[in-house]
N, C-alpha and C positions, 0 to 999 in steps of 0.2 A: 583339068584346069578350069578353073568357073563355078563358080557356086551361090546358091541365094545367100541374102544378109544370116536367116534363119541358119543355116545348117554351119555356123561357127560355134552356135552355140547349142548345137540341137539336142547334147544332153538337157534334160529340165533341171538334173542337180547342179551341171555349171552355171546354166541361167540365172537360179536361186542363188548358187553361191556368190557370182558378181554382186546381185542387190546387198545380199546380209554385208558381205566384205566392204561393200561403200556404206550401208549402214554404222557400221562398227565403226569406220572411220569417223565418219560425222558425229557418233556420239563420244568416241574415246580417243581422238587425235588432238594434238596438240593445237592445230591451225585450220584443218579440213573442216570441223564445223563454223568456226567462223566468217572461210571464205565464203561457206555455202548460205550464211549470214547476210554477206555483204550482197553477193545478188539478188537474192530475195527481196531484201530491203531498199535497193535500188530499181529494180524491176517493179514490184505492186504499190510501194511508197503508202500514200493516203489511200491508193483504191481506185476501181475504174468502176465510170458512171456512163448508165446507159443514158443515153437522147430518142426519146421517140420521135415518130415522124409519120404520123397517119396520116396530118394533113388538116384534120381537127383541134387546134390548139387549146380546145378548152377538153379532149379527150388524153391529149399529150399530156397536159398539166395532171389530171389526174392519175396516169401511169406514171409516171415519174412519183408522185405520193405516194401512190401504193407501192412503190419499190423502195421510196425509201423506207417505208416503214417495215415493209419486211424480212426488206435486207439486214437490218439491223438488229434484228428478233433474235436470238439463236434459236428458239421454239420451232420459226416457220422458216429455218433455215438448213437446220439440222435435225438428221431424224435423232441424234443421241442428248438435242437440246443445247448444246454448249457451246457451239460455233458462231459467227456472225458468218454474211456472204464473205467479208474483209479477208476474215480469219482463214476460212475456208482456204481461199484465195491463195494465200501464203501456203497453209501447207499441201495445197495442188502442186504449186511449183518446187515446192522442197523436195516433193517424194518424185517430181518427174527426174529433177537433177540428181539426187543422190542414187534412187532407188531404178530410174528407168519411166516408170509410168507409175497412172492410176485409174483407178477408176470410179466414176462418179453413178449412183440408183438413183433416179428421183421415181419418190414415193409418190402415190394416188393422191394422200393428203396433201401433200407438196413439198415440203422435208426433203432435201438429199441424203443421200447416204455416202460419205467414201470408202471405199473398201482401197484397201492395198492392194499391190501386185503380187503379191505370195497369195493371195487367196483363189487365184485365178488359174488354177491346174487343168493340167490332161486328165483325163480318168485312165486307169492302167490298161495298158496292150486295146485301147480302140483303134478298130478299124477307120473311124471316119477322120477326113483333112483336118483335124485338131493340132494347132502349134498353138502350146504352152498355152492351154486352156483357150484357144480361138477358133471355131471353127468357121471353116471358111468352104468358097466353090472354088473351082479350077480357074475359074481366073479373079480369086484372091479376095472376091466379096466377103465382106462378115456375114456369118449366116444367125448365129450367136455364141455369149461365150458362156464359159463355164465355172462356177465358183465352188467354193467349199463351204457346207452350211455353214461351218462355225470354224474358226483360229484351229487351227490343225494342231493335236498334239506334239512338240517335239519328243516325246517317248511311243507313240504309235507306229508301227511297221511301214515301210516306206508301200509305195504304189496304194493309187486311187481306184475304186471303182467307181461304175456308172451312178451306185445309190450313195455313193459320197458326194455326191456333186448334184447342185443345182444349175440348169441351163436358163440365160435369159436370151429371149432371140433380140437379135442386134436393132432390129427397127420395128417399129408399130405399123398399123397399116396405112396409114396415110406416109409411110416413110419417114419418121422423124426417129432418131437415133434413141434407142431405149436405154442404152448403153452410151456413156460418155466416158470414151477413152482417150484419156489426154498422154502425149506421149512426143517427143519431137524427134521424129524417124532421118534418119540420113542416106537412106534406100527405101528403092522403091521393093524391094521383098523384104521388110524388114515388120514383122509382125509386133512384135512387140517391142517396146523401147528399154536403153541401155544405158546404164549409169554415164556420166558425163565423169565419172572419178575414173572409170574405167582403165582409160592411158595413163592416169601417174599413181597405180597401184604401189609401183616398184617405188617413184619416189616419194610417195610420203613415208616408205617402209625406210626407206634410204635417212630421211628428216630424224622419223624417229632413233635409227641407229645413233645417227649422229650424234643428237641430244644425251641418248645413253650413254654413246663414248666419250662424250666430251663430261660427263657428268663420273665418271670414271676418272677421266684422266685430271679431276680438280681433286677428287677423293685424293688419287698419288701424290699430287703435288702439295698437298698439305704435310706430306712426309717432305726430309732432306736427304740427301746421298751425300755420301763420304767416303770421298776417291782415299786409299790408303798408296802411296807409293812408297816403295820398300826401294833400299839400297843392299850395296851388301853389306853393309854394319850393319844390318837387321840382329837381333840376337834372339829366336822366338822363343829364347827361356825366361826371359827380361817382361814377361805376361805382365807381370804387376806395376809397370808404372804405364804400362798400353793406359788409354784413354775407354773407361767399361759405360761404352752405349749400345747397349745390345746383346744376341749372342751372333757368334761367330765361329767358324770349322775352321782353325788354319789349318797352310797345308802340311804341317808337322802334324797333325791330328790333335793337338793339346786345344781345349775348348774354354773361350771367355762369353762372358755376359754381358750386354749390353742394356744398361738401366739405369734411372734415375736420370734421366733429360729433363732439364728443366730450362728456363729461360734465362740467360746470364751465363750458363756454364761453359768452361773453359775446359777446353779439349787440349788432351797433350799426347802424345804420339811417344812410342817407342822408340828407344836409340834408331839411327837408319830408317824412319818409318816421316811421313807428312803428308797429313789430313788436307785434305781439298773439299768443299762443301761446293754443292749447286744444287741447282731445282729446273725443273723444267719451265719452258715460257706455256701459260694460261692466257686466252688461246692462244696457239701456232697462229703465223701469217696466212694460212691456207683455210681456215674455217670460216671465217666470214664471207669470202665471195665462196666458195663451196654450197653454204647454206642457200644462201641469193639465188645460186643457180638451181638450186632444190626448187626453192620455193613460187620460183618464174616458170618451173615446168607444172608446178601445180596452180597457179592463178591461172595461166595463157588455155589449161584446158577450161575454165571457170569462163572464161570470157572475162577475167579481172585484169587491170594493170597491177603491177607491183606496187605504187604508191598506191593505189585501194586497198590491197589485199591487208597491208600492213601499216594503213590508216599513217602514212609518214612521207611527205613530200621532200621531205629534207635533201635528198641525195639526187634530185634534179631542179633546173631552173623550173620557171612560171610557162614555160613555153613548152617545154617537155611534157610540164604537168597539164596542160590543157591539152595537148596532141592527145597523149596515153585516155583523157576522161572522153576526148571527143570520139575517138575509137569504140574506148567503151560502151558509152551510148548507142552504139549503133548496132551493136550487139541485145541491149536491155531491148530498146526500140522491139527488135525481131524478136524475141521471146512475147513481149507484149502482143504483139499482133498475135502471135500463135495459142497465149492465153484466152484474147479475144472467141477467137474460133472453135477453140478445144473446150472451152469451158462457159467464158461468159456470155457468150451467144447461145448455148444449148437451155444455159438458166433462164435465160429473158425470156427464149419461146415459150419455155416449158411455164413459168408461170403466171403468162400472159392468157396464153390459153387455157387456163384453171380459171382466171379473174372472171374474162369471157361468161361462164356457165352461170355467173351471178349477178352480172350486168351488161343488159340492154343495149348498149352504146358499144360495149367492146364486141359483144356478139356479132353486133353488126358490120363492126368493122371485122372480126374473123372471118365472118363470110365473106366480104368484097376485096380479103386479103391485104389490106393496110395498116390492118393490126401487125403484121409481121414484122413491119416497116421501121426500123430504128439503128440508129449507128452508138460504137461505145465512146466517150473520150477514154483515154490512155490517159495515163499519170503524166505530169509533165516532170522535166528539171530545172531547173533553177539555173539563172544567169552564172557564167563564172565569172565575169564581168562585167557587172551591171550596166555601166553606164554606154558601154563600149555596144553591150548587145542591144539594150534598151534602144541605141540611136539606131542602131541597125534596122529593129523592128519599125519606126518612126519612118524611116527611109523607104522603105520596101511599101508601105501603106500609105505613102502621099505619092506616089511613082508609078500604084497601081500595080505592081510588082505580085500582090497580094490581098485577095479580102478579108475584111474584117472579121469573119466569120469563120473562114476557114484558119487567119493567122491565130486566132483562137482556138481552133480544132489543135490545130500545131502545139501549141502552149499547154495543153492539154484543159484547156475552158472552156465553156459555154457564154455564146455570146449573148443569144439573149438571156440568159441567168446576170451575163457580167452586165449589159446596158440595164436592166431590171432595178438590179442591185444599186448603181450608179446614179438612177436619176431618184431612185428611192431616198438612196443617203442622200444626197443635196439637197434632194425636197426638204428632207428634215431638219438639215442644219438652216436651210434658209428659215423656213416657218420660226425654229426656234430664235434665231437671229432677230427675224424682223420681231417678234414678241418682246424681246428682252430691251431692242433699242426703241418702241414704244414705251416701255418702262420708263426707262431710262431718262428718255428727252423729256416725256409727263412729269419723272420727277425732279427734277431742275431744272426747268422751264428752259431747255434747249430749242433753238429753233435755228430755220436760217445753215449756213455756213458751221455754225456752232454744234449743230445736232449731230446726233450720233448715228449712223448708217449700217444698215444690216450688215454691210461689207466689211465693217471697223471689226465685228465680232464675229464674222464666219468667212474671211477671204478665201476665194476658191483658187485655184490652181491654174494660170492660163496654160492655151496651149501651147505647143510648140510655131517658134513664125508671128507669135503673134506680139507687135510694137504696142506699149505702155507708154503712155504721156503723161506725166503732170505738169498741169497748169498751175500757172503760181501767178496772182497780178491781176489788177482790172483790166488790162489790154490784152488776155488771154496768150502771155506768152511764156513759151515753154522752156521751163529753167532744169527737168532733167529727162532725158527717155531710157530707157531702158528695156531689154530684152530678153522674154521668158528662156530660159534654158530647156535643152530637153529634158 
């Protein structure tokens, strides 16, 4: 009794065969790539942006530049050219859920590489700790792992040798991971990672059946059936005034044809003989929640709610639907952070310290170690409730509940990007404001009370709390007030 995560599945061909088998799904199921869709899409969104934090804000500002500009490359992004960081991103997460893991090379030039989890083999009958292309020490370090030079033939002879395989050891010598293997383990002996389709094998086999059968049983129901009940006036010699739809064996053995069904015809029955027609009900009562219940065993392994999975709210209130999303999130939230770790953290060191060799300032900071220094924001979601969350957030930040800065880490922004931004735009609408109501009063000799006020043509936005007067009258009295909303 007891055994590591590894030895459930310690053949390498059952291993392989989980990933291809949730492969197969995602690309030829009815529903399974969609769901695998919707977390994706929900999890990386827009993208996650790193914030440095040297300390130097005129050194931060230029890392942040140069990432975005090469994040967005696919040149300096990908060694095969076609990727963004975004891109990438996405199908990091795709092949962790479908497939189990992946793995990520970054090149000398700076380029990553992804390579799949099929590329990542044992080599045949080695003696060394090697699980499913990992080798490790006795107490489970990576030591390195092991790839296949190239896509392995599916017509070449099964088992690896040592010179089919290239080894990368797992870390460099200052210890930074040479290998990024993104993966989200559920044991602590669990070498490699396993599809997340893995538990509703049987039911998306089950969906599928269903689909078929029921796609069968609409084929039948396009036919009629016709109950014959005989009496005993039956006369089975009396063949020729029987009603010919079809053939037929009676059990006298004497043989009719049944043909020429058309629409409108009139069926007549032999002496002692009457026709009963029905059809089956399309669908039965039982296939609809049947389906639901399929399809709730395959979203709950997804981390989906069933209104996501199947983009359709209808069949709960507003309360149900905001429980199941807020659930949800909290699930996205935790892959995020583990994307952070696994992937978007390994990129920023790695080509931070490439920048480093070519400028002065970041070198500097590589040595006094402040270069390393940076946090990512997450993707944020979106209010369900705008007005309702919006006051919430408003509460929580005049209460001190929360700072500004971090309720923005929260939201998934940047604060100073968002006050940057902020007093940018307004500078602008004012300057252009005031310009146009110079115009304006120059050209119709406004003055006085009559003039026109930068405020007339760029009003800003009060804030929350804050009391509005107008004055109306030479005794400055106030004829209405009112109060900004949140």
């Amino acid at each position: 009794m007891g055994a590591s995560a590894d030895w459930h599945y310690q053949s390498e061909g059952d291993y392989l065969w989980m990933a291809e088998a949730a492969r197969d799904m995602d690309r030829n199921d009815l529903v399974i790539g969609q769901a695998v869709d919707r977390v994706v899409e929900n999890t990386v969104q827009s993208g996650f942006c790193p914030e440095p934090r040297t300390g130097d804000e005129g050194l931060n500002k230029a890392l942040k530049e140069r990432w975005e500009d090469e994040s967005t490359d696919p040149q300096l992004c990908d060694v095969a050219g076609q990727l963004t960081f975004h891109e990438q991103t996405k199908l990091v997460l795709r092949d962790c859920l479908v497939a189990g893991d992946i793995f990520a090379l970054p090149s000398r030039e700076g380029p990553v590489q992804l390579v799949e989890g099929h590329r990542c083999r044992s080599p045949h009958r080695s003696k060394k700790n090697i699980v499913h292309g990992v080798e490790m020490t006795e107490n489970r370090k990576r030591l390195r792992y092991w790839f296949t030079k190239e896509p392995i033939n599916p017509l070449a002879a099964n088992g690896l040798r040592l010179k089919d395989l290239r080894s990368i050891e797992a870390y460099d010598s200052s210890g930074r991971p040479n290998v990024w293997h993104v993966y989200f383990p559920k044991r602590a002996t669990q070498t490699r990672g396993v599809s997340a389709l893995a538990p509703c094998f049987d039911a998306a086999s089950m969906h599928d059946d269903i689909q078929f059968a029921e796609l069968l049983h609409r084929q039948v129901a396009s036919c009629f059936f016709i109950f014959r009940n005989r009496t005993s006036e039956w006369d089975p010699t009396l063949n020729n005034n029987a009603a010919r739809i079809g053939n037929e064996l009676p059990a006298d053995g004497t043989q009719r044809r049944i043909e020429g069904v058309v629409p409108g015809l009139e069926l007549t029955g032999a002496k002692g003989e009457t026709l009963t027609m029905d059809s089956p009900n399309i669908p039965n009562q039982t296939y609809f929640p049947h389906v639901r219940m399929v399809l709730t065993f395959i979203s709950i392994n997804l981390g989906l709610p069933l209104v996501v999975f199947l983009m359709d709210a209808s069949e709960t209130n507003f309360s149900g639907y905001r429980g199941a999303i807020d659930q949800a999130r909290i699930g996205f939230r935790n892959i995020q952070g583990k994307l952070v770790e696994k992937w978007c953290r390994p990129n920023w060191w790695w080509k931070v310290e490439r920048w480093a060799e070519d400028d002065p300032a970041m070198a500097k900071a590589l040595a006094d170690g402040s270069l390393w220094k940076h946090t990512w924001h997450k993707p944020n979601f979106a209010y369900i409730e705008p007005v309702k969350d919006a006051t919430a957030d408003l509460i929580r930040q005049s209460n001190l509940l929360i700072s500004p800065s971090r309720w923005a880490a929260e939201r998934g922004h940047d604060w100073n990007e968002l006050v940057n931004e902020t007093i940018r735009d307004r500078r602008q609408a004012i300057e252009q404001a005031l310009e146009v109501a110079g115009e304006l009063n120059q050209a119709h000799g406004l003055a006085g009370e009559a003039s026109v006020r930068w405020r007339d043509l760029a009003p800003l936005p009060n804030a929350d709390g804050v009391a509005v007067s107008i004055i109306d009258g030479p005794n400055g009295t106030t004829t209405n007030e009112e109060k900004a909303s949140a």
